[in-house]
C-alpha positions in Angstrom: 112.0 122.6 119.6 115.6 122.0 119.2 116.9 120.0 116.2 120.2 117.7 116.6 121.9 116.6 113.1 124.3 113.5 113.2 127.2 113.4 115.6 125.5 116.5 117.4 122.1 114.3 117.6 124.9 111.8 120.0 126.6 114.2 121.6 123.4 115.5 123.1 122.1 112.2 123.5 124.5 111.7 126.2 123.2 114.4 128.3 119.5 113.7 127.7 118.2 111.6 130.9 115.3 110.1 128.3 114.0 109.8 124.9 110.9 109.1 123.6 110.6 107.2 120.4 108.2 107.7 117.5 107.6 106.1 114.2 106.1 108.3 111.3 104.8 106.7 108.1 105.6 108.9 104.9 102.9 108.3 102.0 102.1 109.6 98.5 101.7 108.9 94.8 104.2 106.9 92.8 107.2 109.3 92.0 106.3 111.9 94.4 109.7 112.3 96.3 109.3 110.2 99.5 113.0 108.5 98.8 114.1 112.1 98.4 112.2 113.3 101.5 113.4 110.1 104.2 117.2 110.8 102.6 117.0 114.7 102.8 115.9 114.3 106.9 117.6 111.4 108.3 120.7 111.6 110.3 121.8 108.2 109.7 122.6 106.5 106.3 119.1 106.4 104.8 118.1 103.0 104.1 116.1 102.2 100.5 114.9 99.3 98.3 114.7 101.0 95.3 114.9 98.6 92.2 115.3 99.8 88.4 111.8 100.2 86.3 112.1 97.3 83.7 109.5 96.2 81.0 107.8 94.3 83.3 106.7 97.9 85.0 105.0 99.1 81.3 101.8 99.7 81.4 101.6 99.2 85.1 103.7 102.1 86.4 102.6 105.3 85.3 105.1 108.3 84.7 102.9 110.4 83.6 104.8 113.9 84.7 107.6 111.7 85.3 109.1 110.1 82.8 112.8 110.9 84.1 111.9 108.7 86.7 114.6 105.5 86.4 113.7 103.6 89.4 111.1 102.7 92.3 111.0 102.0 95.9 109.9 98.3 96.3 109.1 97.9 100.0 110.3 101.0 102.1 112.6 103.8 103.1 113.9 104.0 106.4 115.5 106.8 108.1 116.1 108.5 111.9 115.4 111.9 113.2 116.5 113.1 116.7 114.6 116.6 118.2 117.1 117.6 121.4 115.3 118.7 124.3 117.2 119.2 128.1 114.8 116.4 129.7 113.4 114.4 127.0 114.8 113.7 123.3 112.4 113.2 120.6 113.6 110.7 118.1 111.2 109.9 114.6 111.9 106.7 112.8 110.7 108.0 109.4 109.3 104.6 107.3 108.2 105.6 103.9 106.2 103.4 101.8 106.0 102.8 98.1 103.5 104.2 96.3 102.4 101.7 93.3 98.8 100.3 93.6 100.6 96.8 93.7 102.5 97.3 96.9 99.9 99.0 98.5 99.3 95.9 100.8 102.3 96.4 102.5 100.8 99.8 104.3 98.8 97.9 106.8 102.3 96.6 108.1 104.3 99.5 107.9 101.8 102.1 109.2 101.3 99.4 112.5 102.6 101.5 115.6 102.7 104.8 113.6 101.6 108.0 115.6 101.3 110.3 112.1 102.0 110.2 108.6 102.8 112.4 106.2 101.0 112.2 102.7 103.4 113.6 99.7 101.5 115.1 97.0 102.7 116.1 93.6 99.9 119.1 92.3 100.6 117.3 88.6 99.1 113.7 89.9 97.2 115.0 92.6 94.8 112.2 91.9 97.8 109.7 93.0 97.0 111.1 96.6 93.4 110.3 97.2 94.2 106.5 98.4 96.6 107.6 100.9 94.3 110.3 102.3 91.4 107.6 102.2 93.3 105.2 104.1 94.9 107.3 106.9 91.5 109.1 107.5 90.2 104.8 108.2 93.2 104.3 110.1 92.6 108.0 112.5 95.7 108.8 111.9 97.3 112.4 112.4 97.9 113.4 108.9 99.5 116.2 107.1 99.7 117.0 103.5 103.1 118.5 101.9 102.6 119.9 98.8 105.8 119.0 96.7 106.9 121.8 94.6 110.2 120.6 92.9 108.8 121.6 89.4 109.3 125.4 89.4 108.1 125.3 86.0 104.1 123.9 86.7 101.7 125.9 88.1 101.7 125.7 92.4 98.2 125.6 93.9 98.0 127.3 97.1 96.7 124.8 100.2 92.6 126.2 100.0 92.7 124.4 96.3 94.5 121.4 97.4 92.5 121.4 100.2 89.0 121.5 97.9 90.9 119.4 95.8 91.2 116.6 97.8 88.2 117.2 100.2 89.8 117.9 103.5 88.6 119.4 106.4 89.9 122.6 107.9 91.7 120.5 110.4 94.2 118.9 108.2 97.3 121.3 108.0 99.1 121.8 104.4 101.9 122.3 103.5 104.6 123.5 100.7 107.7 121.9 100.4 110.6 121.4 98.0 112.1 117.8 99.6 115.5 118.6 98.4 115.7 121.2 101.2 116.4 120.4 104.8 115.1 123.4 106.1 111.8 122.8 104.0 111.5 119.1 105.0 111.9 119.6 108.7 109.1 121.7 108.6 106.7 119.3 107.7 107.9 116.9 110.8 107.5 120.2 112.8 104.0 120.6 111.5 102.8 116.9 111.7 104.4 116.7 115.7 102.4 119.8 116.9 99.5 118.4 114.6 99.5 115.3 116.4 100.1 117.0 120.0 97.1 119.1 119.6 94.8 116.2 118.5 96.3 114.3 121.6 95.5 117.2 124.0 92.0 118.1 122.1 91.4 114.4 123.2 92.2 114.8 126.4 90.1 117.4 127.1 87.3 116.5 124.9 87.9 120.0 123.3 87.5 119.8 119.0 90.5 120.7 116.7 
């Protein structure tokens, strides 16, 4: 699977005959790096709503393993990604939602039409996760979990204790990541698009993943 960046993602739109078009909800804790991850992957201008933490946010927002954090996103992050193919182009409209227990009624809207998600997890605040896992595992979503590890100094779990951690079957791929590298963040898209194939084919053929 062939990746087009920016002005190259154009140019070879022009000599793709069609393209298919998928939206991909990304999830996770408060403070996890889903800004980070939709900004590190899109080819267009990513767009956020991130508004400064205030007082009003004490005591409600916890930074816990955070406290550098200065600001939060406040409805989504929005970006594009464009897989080249010679007959059909793959383009992922990435939508990431914020993770605060008081926004959380705005998933139902922004996971509408999704075909997979990808659930952000911080191994520090790995509690943070368990509502996003709950509520894609309701919604029969294709999930997969990316194991942010940004924090070189904290201990990194490897994905069979995540995996007991957060009481996943054996069909849930895992991930490690560091968000801040393209090469690292595409392969979670990678992983959540065969994911998703497989469950689609499984389906098909009535075979179990």
């Amino acid at each position: 699977m062939a990746y087009a960046h920016g002005s190259d993602a154009d140019a070879a739109g022009q000599d793709t005959a069609l393209a298919a078009e998928f939206k991909i909800v990304i999830a996770g804790g408060f403070g996890v790096g889903k800004t980070t991850l939709v900004a590190t992957l899109s080819e267009i201008e990513p767009l956020t709503t991130e508004a400064r933490l205030s007082a009003a946010g004490a005591g409600v927002d916890d930074l816990a393993g955070i406290a550098g954090k200065t600001s939060t996103t406040v409805a989504m992050d929005f970006g594009r990604v464009t897989f080249d193919a010679p007959l059909l182009a793959m383009i992922l409209y990435l939508f990431g939602v914020p993770g605060q227990e008081r926004f959380w009624f705005m998933w139902d809207d922004l996971g509408k039409g999704a075909v997979g998600a990808v659930v952000l997890v911080d191994t520090r605040r790995l509690e943070d996760s368990f509502t996003a896992v709950s509520w894609y595992e309701q919604q029969k979503l294709p999930f997969v979990i990316a194991v942010n590890e940004f924090d070189y100094t904290a201990y990194h779990y490897d994905p069979d204790e995540v995996r007991q951690a957060l009481g996943l079957g054996d069909h849930v791929p895992i991930v490690t990541c560091d968000v801040r590298q393209h090469a690292s963040a595409m392969n979670i898209l990678i992983t959540l698009v065969e994911h998703s194939l497989e469950l689609r084919q499984a389906a098909t053929t009535g075979a179990s993943v």
